[in-house]
N, C-alpha and C positions, 0 to 999 in steps of 0.2 A: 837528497835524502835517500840512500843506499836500505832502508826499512820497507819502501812503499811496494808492497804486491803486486808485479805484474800480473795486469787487468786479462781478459780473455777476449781476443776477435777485434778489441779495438786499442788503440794506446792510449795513455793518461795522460792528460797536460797538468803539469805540474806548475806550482803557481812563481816560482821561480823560469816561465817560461818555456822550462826544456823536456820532454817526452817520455815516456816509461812504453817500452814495444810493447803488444802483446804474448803472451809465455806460448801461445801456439803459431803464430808468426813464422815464416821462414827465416831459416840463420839470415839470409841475404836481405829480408824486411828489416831485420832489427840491424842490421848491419849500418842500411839506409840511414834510419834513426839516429842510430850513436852521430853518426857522421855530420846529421842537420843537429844536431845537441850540439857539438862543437863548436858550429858556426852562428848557432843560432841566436845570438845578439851582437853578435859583431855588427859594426856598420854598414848601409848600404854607400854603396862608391859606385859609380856609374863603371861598367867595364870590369869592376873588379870580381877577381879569381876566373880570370879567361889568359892571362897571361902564364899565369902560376898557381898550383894549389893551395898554398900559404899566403895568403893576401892580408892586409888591413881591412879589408872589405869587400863586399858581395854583392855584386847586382842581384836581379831575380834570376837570371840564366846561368852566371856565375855560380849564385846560392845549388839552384837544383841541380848544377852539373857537378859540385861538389860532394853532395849527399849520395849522388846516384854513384859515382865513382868511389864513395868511401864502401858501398853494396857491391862492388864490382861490377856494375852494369853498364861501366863508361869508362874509356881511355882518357879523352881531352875535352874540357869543356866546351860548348856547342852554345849559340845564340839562339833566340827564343822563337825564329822563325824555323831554326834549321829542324827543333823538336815537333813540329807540324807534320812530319813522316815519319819520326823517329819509333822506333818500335812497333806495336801492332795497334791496327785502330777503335777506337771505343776505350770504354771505363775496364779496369783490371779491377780483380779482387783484393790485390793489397796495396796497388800501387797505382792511381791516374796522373798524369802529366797533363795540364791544361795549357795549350801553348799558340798565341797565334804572333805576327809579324812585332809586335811591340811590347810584349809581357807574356810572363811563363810564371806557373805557381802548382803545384802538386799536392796532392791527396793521398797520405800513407798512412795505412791502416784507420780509416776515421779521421784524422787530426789533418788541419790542411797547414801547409806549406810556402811561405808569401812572402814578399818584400812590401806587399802592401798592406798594412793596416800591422805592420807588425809591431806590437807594444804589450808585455817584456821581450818579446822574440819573435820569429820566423814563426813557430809553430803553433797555432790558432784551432781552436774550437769550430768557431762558427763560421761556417762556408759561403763563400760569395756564387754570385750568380757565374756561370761558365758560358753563357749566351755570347756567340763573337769568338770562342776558344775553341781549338781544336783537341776532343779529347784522344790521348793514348797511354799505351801502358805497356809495359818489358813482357815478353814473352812468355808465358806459364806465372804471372805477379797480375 
């Protein structure tokens, strides 16, 4: 629905599953977004989008190395352990990565980011615990 208001400081989940950025967001935040909109009911496939941008499907590492590279924040997709040092450490203002040796799931602008629990999609309201996760987030995000 091309009508709905970009919200302010947090994104929308729209009931079709897929995101609306926030209108004061960084281009590179909403960038993010479009990018998990894309993918974001695709299926999950163990491995997939590690070989190739364009997959049938998405693991969790997969999923968030696709979104992060549609922001330009990544070259090739990276596994859910390798994100445990990836960029700087702690919670960011528009962007967390929660990432530890067996699952990765991400938090942009408010709305989190998951292979798990994802029904219509990846993009999810309500946040899980991050206990056992490593947090981090891209530099100045």
């Amino acid at each position: 629905d091309l009508t709905v208001t970009a919200p302010i400081g947090r994104a929308k989940l729209l009931a079709n599953g897929l995101a609306v950025p926030p209108a004061d967001a960084p281009q590179v935040v909403k960038d993010v977004i479009e990018a998990g909109n894309e993918i974001a009911t695709k299926p999950y496939i163990y491995g997939g989008g590690h070989g190739r941008w364009i997959d049938r499907g998405y693991d969790c590492s997969g999923s968030v190395s696709y979104a992060l590279h549609g922001g330009g924040l990544l070259d090739s997709a990276m596994p859910s352990g390798s994100f445990m040092s990836w960029g700087q450490p702690g919670k960011g203002r528009w962007i967390t990565i929660y990432a530890n040796r067996s699952h990765m799931y991400m938090v942009v602008a408010g709305l989190r980011f998951d292979t798990s629990g994802a029904a219509p999609s990846r993009w999810q309201a309500k946040m899980r615990s991050s206990s056992g996760f490593v947090a981090r987030h891209p530099a100045g995000l």
